[in-house]
CHARMM internal coordinates of N, CA and C (Angstrom, degrees):
IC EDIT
DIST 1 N 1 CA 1.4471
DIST 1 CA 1 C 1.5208
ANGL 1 N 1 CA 1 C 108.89
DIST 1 C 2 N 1.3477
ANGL 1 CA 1 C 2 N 116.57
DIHE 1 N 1 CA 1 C 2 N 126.58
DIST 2 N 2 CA 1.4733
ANGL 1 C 2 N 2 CA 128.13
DIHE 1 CA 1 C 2 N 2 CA 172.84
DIST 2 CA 2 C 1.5343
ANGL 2 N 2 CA 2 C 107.30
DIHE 1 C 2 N 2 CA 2 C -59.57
DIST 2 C 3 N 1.6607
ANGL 2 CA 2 C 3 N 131.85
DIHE 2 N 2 CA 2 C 3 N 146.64
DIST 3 N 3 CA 0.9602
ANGL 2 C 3 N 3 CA 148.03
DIHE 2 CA 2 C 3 N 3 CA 153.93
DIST 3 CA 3 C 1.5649
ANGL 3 N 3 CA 3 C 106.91
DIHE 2 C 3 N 3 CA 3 C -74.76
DIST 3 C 4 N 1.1913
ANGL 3 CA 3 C 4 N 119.31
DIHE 3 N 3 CA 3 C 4 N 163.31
DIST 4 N 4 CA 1.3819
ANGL 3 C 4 N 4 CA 116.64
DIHE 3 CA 3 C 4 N 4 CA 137.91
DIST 4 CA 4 C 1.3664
ANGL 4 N 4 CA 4 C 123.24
DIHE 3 C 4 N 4 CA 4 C -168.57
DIST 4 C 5 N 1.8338
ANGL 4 CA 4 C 5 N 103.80
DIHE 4 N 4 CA 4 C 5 N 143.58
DIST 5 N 5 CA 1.3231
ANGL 4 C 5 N 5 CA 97.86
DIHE 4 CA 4 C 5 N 5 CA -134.12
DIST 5 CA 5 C 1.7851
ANGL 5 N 5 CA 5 C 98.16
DIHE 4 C 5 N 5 CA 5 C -118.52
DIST 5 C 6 N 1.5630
ANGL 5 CA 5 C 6 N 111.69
DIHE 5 N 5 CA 5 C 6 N 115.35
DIST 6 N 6 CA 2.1248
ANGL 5 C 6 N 6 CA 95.70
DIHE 5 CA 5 C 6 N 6 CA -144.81
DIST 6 CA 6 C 1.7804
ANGL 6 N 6 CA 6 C 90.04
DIHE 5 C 6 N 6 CA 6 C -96.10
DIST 6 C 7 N 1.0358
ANGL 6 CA 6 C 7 N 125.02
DIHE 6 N 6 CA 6 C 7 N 150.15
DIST 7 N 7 CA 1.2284
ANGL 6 C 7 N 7 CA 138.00
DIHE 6 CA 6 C 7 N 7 CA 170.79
DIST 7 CA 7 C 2.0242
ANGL 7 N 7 CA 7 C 113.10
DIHE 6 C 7 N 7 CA 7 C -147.94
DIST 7 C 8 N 1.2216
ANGL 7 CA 7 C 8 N 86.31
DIHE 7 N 7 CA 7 C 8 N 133.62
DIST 8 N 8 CA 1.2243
ANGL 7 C 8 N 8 CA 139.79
DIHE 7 CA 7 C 8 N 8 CA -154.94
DIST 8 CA 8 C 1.6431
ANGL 8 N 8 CA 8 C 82.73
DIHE 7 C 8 N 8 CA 8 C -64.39
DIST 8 C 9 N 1.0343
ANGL 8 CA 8 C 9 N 121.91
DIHE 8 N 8 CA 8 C 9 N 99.10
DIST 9 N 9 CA 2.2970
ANGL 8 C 9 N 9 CA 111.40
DIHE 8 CA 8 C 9 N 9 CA 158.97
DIST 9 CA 9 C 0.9103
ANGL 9 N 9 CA 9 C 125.33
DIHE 8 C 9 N 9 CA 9 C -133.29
DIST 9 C 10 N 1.2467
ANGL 9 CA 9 C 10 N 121.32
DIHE 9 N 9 CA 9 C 10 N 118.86
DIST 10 N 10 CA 1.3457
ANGL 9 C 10 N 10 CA 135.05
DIHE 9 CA 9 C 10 N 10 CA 173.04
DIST 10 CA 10 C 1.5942
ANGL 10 N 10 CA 10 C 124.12
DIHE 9 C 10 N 10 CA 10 C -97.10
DIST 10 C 11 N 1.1457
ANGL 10 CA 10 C 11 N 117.57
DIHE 10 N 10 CA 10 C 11 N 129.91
DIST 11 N 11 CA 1.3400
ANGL 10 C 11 N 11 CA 128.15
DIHE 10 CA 10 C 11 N 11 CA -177.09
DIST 11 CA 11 C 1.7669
ANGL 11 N 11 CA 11 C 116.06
DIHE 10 C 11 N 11 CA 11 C -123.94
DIST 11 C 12 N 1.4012
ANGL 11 CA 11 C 12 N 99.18
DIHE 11 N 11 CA 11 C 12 N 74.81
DIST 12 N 12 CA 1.6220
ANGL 11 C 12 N 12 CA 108.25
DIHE 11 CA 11 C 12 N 12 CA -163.01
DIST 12 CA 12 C 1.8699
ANGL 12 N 12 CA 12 C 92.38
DIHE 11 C 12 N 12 CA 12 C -103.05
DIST 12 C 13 N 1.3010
ANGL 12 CA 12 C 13 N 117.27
DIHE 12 N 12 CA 12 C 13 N -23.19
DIST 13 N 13 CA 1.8999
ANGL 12 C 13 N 13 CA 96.40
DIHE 12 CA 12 C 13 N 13 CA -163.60
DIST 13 CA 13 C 1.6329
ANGL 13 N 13 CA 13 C 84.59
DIHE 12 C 13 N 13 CA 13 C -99.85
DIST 13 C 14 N 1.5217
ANGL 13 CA 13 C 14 N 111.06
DIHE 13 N 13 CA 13 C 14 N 140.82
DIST 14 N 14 CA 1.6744
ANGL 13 C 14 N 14 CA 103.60
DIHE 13 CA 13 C 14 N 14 CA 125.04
DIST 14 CA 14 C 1.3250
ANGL 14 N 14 CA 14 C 124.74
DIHE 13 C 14 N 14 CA 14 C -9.76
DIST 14 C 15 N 1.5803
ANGL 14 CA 14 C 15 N 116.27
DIHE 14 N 14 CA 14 C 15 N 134.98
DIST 15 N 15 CA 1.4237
ANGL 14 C 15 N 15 CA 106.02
DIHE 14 CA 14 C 15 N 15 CA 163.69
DIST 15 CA 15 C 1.8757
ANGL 15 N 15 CA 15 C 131.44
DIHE 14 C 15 N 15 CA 15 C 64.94
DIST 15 C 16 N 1.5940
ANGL 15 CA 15 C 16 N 96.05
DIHE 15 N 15 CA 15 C 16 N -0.59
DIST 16 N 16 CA 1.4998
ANGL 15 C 16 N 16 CA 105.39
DIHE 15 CA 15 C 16 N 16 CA 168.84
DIST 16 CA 16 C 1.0222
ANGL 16 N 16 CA 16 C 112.77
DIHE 15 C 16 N 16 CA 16 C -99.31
DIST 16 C 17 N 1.1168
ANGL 16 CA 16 C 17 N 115.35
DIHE 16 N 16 CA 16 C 17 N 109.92
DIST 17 N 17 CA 1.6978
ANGL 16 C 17 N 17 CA 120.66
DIHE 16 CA 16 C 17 N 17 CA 166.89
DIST 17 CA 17 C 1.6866
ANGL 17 N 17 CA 17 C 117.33
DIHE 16 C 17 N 17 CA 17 C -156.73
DIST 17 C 18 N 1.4773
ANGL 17 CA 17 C 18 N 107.62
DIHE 17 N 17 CA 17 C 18 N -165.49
DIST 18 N 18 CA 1.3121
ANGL 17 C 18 N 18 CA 100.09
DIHE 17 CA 17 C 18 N 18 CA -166.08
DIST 18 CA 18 C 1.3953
ANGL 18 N 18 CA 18 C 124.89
DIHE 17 C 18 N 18 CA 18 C -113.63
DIST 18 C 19 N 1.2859
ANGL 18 CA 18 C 19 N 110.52
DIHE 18 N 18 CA 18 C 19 N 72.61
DIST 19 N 19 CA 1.6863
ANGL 18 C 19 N 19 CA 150.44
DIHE 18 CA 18 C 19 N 19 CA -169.42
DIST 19 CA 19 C 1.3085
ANGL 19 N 19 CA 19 C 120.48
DIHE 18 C 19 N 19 CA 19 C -100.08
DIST 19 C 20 N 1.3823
ANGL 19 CA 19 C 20 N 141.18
DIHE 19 N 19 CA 19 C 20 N 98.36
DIST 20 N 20 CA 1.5198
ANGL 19 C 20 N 20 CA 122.41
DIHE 19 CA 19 C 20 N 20 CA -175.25
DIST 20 CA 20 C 1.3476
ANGL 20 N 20 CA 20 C 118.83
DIHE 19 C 20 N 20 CA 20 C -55.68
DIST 20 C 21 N 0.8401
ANGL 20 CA 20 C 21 N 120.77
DIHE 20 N 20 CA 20 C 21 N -176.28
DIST 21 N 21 CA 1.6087
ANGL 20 C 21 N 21 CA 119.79
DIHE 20 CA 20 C 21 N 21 CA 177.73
DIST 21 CA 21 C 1.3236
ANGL 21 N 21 CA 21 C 119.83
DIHE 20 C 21 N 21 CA 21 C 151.45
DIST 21 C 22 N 1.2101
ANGL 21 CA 21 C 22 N 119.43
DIHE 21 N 21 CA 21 C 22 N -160.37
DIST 22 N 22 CA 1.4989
ANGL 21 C 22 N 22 CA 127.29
DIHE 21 CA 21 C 22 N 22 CA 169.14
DIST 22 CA 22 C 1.2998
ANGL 22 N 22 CA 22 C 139.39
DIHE 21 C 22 N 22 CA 22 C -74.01
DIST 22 C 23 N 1.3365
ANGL 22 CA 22 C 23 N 146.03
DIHE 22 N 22 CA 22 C 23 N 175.76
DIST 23 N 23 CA 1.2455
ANGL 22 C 23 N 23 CA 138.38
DIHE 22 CA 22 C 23 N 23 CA 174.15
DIST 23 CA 23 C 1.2583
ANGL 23 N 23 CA 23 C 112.46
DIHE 22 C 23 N 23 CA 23 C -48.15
DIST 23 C 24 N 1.2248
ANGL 23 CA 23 C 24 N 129.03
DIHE 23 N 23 CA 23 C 24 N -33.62
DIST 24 N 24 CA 1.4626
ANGL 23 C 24 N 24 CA 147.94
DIHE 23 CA 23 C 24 N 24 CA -177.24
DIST 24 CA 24 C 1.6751
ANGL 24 N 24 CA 24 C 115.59
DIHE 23 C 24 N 24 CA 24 C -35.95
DIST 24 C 25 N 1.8061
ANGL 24 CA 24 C 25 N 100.34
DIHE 24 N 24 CA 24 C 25 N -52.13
DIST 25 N 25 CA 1.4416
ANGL 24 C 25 N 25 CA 120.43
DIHE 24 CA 24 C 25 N 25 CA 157.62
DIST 25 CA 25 C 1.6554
ANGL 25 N 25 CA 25 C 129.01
DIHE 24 C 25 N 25 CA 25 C -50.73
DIST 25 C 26 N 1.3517
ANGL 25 CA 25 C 26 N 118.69
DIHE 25 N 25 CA 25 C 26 N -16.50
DIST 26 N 26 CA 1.3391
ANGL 25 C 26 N 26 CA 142.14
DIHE 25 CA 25 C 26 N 26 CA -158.98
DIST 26 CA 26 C 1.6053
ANGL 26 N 26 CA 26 C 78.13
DIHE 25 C 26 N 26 CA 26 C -73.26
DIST 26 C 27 N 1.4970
ANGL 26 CA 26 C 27 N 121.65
DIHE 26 N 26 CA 26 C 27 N 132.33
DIST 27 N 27 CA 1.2746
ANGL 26 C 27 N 27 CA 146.92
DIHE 26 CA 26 C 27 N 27 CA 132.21
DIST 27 CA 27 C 1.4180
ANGL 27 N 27 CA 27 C 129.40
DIHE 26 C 27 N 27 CA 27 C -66.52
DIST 27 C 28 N 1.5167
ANGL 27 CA 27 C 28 N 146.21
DIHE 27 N 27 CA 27 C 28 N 79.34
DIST 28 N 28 CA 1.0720
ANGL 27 C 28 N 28 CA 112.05
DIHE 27 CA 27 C 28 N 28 CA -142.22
DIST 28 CA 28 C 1.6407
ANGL 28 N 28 CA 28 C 105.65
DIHE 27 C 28 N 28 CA 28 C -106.62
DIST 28 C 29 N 1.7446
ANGL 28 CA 28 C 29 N 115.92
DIHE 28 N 28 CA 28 C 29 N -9.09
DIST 29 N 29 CA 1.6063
ANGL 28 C 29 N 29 CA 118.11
DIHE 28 CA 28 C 29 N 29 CA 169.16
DIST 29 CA 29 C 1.7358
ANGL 29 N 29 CA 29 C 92.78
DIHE 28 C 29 N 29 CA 29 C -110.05
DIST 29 C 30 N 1.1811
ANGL 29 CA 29 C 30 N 126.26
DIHE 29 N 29 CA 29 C 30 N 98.44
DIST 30 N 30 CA 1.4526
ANGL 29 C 30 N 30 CA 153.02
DIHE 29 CA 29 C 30 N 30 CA -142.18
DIST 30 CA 30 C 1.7245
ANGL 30 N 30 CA 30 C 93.96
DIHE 29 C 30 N 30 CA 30 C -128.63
DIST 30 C 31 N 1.1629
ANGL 30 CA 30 C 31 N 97.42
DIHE 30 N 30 CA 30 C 31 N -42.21
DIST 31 N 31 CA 2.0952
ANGL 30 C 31 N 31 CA 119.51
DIHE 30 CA 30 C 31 N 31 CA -172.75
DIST 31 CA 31 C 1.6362
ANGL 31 N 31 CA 31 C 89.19
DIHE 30 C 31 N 31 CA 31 C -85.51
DIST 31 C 32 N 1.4335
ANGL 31 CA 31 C 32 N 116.23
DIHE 31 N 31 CA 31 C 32 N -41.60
DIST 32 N 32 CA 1.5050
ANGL 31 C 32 N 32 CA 96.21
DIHE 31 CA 31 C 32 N 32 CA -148.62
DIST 32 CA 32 C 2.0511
ANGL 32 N 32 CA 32 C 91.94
DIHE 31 C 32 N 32 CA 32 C -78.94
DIST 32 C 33 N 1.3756
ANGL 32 CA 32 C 33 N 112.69
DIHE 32 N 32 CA 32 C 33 N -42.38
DIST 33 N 33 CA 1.1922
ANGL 32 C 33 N 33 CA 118.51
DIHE 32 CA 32 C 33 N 33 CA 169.68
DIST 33 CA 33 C 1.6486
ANGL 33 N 33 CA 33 C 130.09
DIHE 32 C 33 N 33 CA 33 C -38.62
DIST 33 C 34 N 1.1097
ANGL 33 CA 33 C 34 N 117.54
DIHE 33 N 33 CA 33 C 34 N -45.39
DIST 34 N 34 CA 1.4061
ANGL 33 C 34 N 34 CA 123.65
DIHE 33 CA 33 C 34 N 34 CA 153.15
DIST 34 CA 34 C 1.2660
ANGL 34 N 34 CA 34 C 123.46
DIHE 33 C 34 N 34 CA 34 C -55.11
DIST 34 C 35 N 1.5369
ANGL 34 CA 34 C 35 N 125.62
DIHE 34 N 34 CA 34 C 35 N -65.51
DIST 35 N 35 CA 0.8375
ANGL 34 C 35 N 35 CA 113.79
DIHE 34 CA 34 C 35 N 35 CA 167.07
DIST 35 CA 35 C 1.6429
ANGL 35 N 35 CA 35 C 144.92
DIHE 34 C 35 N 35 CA 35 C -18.13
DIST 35 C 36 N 1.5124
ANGL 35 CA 35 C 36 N 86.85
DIHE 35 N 35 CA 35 C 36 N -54.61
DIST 36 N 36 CA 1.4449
ANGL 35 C 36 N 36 CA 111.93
DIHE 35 CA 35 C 36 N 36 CA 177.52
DIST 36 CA 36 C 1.4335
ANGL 36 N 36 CA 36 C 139.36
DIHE 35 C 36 N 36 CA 36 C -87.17
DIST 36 C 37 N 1.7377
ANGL 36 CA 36 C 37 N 89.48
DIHE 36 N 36 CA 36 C 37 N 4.19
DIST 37 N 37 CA 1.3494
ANGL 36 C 37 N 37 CA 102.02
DIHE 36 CA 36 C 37 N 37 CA 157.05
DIST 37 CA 37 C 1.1948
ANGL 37 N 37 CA 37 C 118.25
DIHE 36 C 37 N 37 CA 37 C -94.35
DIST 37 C 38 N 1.7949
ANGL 37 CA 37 C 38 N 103.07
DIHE 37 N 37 CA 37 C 38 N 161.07
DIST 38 N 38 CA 1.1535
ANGL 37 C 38 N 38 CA 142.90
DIHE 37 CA 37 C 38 N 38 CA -146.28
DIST 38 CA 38 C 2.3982
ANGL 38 N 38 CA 38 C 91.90
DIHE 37 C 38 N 38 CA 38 C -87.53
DIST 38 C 39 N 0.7583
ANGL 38 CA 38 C 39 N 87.85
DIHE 38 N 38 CA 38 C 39 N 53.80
DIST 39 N 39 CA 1.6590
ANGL 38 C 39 N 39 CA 99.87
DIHE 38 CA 38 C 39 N 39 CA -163.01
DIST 39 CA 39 C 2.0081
ANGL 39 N 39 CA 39 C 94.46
DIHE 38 C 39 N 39 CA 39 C -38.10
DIST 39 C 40 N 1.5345
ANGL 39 CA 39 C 40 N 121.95
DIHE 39 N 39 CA 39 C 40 N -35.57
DIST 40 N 40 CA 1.2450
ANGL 39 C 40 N 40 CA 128.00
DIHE 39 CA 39 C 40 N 40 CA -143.35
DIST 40 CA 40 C 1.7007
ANGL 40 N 40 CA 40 C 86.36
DIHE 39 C 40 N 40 CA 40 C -89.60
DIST 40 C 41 N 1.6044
ANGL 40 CA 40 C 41 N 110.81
DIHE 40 N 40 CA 40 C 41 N -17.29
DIST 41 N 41 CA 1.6458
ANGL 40 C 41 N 41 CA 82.20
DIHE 40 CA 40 C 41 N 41 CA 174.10
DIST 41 CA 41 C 1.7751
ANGL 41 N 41 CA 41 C 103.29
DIHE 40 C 41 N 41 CA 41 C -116.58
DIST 41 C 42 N 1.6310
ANGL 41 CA 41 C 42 N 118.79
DIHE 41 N 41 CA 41 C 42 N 54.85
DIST 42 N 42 CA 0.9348
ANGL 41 C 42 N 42 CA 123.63
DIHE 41 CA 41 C 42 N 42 CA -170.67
DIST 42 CA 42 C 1.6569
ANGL 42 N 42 CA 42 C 118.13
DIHE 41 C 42 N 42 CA 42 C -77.87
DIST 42 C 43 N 1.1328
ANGL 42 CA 42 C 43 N 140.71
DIHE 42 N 42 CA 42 C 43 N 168.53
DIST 43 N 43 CA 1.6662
ANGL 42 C 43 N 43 CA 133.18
DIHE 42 CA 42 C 43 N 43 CA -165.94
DIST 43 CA 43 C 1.2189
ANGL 43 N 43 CA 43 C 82.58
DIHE 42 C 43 N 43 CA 43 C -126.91
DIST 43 C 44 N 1.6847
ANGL 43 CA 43 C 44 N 111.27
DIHE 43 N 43 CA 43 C 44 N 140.35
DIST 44 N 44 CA 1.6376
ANGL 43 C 44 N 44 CA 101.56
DIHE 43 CA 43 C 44 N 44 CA 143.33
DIST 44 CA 44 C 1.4746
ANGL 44 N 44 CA 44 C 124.56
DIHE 43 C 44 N 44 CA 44 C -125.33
DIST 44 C 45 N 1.6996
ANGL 44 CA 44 C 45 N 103.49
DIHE 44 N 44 CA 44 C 45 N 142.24
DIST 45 N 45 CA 1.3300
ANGL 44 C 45 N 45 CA 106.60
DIHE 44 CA 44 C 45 N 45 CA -170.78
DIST 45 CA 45 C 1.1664
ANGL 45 N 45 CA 45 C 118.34
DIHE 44 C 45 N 45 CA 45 C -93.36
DIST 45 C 46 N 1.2175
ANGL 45 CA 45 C 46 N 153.99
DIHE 45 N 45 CA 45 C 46 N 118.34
DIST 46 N 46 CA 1.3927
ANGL 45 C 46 N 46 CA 147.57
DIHE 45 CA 45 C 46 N 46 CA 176.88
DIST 46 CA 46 C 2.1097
ANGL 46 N 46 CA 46 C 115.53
DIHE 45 C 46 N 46 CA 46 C -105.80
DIST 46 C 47 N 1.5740
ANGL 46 CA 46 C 47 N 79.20
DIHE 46 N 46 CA 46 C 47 N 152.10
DIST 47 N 47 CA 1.5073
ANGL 46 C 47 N 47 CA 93.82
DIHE 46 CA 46 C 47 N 47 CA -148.76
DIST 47 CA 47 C 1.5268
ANGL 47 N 47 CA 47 C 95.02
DIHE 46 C 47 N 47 CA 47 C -131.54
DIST 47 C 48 N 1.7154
ANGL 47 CA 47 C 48 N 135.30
DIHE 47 N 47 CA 47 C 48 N 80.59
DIST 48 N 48 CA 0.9711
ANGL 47 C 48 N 48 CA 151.46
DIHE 47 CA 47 C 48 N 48 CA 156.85
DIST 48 CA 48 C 1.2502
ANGL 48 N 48 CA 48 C 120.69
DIHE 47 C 48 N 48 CA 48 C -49.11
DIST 48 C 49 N 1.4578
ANGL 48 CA 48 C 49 N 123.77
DIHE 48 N 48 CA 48 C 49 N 99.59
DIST 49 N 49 CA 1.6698
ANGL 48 C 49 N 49 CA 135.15
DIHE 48 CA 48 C 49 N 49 CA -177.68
DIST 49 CA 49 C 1.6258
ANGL 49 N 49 CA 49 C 94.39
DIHE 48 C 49 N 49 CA 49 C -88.63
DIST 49 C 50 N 1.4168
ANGL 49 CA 49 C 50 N 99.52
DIHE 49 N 49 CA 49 C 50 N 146.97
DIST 50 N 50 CA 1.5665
ANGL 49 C 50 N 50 CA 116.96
DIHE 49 CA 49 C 50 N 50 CA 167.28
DIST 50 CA 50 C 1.5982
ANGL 50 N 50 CA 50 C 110.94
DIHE 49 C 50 N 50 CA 50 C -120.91
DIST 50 C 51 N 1.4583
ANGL 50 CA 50 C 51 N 135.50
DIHE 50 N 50 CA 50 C 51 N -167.09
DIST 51 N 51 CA 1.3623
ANGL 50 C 51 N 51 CA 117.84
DIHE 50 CA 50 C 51 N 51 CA 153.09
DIST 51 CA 51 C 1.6449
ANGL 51 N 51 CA 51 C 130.25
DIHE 50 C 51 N 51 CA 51 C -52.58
DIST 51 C 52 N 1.4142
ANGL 51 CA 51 C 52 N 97.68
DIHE 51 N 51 CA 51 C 52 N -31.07
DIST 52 N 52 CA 1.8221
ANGL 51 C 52 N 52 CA 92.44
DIHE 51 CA 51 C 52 N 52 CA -156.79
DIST 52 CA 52 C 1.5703
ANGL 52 N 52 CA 52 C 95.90
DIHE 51 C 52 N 52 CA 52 C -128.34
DIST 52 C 53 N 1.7001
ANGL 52 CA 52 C 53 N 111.34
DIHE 52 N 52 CA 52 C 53 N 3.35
DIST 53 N 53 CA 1.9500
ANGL 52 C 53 N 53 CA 106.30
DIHE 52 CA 52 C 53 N 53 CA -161.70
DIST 53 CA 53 C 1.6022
ANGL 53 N 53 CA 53 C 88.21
DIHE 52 C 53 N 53 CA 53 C -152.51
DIST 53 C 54 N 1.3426
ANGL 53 CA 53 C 54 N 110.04
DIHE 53 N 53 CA 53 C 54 N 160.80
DIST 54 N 54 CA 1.1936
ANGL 53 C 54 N 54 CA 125.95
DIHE 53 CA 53 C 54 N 54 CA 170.37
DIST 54 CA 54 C 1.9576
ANGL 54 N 54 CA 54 C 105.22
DIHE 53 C 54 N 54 CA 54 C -126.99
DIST 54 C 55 N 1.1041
ANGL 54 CA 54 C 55 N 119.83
DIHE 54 N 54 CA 54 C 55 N 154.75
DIST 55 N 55 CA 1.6177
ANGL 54 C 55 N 55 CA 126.47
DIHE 54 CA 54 C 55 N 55 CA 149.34
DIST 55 CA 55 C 1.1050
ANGL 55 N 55 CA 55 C 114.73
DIHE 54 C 55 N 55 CA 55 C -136.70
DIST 55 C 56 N 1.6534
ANGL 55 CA 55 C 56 N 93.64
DIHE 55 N 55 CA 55 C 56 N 143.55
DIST 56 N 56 CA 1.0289
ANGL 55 C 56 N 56 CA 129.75
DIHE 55 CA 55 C 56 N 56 CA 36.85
DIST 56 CA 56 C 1.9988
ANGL 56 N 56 CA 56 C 89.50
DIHE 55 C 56 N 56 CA 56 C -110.46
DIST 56 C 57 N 0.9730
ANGL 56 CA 56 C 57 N 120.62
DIHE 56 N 56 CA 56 C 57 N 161.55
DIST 57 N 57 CA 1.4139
ANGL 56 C 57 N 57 CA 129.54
DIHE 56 CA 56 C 57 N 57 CA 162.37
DIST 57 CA 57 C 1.4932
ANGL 57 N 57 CA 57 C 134.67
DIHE 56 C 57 N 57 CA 57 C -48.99
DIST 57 C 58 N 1.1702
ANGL 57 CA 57 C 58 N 90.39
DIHE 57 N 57 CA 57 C 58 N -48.00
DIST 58 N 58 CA 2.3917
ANGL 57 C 58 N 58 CA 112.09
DIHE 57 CA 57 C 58 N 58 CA 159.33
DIST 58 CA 58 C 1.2366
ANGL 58 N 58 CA 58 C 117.63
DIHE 57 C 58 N 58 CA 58 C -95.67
DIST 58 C 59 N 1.0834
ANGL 58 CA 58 C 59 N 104.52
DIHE 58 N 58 CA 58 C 59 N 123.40
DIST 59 N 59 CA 1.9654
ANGL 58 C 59 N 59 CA 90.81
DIHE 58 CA 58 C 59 N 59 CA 156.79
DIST 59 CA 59 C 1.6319
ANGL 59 N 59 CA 59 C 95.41
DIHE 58 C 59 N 59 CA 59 C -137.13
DIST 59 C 60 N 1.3277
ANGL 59 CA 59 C 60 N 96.18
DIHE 59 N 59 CA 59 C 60 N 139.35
DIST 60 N 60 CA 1.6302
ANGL 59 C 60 N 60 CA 107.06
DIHE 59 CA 59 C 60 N 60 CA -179.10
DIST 60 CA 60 C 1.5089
ANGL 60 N 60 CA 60 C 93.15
DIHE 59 C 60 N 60 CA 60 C -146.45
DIST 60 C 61 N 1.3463
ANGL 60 CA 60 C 61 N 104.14
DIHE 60 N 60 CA 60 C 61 N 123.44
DIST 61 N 61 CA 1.6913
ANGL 60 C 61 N 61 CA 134.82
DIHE 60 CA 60 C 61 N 61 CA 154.12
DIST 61 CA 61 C 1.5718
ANGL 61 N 61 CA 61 C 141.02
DIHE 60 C 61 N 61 CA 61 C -106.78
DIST 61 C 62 N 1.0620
ANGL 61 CA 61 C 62 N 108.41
DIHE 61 N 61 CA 61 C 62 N 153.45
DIST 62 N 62 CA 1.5215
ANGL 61 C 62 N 62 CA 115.14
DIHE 61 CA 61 C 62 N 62 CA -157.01
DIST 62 CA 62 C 1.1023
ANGL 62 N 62 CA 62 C 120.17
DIHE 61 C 62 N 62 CA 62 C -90.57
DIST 62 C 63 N 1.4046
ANGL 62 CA 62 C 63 N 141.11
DIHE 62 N 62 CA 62 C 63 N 106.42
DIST 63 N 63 CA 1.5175
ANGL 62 C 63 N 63 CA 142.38
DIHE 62 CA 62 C 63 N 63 CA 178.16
DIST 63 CA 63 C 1.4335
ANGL 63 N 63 CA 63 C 103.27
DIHE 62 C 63 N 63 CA 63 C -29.90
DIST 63 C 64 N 1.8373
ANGL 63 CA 63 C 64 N 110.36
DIHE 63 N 63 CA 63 C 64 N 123.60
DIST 64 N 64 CA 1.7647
ANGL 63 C 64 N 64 CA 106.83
DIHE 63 CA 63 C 64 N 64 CA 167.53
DIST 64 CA 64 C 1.0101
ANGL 64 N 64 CA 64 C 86.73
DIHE 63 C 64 N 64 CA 64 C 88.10
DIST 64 C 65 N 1.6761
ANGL 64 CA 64 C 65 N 154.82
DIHE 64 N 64 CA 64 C 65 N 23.17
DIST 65 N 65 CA 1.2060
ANGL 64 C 65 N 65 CA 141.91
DIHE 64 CA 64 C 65 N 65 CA 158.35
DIST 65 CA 65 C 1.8173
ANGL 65 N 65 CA 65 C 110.67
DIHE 64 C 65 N 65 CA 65 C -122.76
DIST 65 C 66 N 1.6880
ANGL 65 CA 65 C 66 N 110.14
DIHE 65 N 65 CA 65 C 66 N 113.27
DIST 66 N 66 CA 1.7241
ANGL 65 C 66 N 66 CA 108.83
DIHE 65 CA 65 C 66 N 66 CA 176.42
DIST 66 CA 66 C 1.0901
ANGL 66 N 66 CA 66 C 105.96
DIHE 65 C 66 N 66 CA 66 C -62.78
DIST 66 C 67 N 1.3016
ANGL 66 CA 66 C 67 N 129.57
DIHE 66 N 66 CA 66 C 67 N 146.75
DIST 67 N 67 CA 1.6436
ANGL 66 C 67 N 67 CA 150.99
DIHE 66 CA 66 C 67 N 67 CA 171.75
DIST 67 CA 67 C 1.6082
ANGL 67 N 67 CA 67 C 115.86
DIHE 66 C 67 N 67 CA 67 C -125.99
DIST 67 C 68 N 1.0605
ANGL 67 CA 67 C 68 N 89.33
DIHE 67 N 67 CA 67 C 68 N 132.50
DIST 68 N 68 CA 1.9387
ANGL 67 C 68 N 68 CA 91.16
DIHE 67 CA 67 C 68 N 68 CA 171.13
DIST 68 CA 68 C 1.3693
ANGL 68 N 68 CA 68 C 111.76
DIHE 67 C 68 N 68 CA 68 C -108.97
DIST 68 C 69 N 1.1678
ANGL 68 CA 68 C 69 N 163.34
DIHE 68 N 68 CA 68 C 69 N 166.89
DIST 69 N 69 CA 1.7323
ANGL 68 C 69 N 69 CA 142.38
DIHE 68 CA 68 C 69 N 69 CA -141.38
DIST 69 CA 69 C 1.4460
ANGL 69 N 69 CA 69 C 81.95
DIHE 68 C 69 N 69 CA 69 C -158.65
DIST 69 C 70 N 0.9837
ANGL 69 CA 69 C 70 N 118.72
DIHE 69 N 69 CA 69 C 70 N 126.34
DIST 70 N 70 CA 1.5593
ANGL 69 C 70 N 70 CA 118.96
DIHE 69 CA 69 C 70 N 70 CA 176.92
DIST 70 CA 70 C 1.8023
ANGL 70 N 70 CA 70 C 99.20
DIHE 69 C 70 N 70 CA 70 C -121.76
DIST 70 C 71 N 1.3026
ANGL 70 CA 70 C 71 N 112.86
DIHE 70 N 70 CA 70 C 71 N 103.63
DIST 71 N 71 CA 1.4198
ANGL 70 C 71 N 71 CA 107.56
DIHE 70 CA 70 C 71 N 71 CA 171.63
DIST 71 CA 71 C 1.6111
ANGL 71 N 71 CA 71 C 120.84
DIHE 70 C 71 N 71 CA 71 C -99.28
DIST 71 C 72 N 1.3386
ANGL 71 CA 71 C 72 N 129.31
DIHE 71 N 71 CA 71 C 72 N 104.78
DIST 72 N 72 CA 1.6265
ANGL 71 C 72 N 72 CA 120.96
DIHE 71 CA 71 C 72 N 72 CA -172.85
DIST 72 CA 72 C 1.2444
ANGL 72 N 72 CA 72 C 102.61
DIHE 71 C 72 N 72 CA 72 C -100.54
END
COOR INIT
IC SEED 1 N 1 CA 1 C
IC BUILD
């Protein structure tokens, strides 16, 4: 039986995303940003794991757009 484990993403600033890096990346009103999204016109993306592959292979999202991350 598949788990699945939903997390909440928002991609509201320029330049936020999920890149290692420096402090530079640091979000620091992270709470206030959620909040203030528009949650009711949120998309959800789902992200089907197998043993050795996942789909879809890309996922690219749009600054100013709520996402819910569905990983199975």
């Amino acid at each position: 039986m598949k788990r699945k484990l939903f997390i909440l993403l928002t991609l509201l600033l320029p330049g936020f995303g999920l890149h290692a890096g420096t402090a530079v990346d640091y979000v620091a009103n992270a709470g206030e940003i959620v909040k203030a999204a528009d949650w009711d016109k949120m998309k959800t993306v789902t992200v089907d794991f197998d043993e050795y592959s996942y789909e879809p292979e890309e996922l690219v999202f749009e600054v100013g757009q709520p996402y819910k991350l569905v990983l199975c």
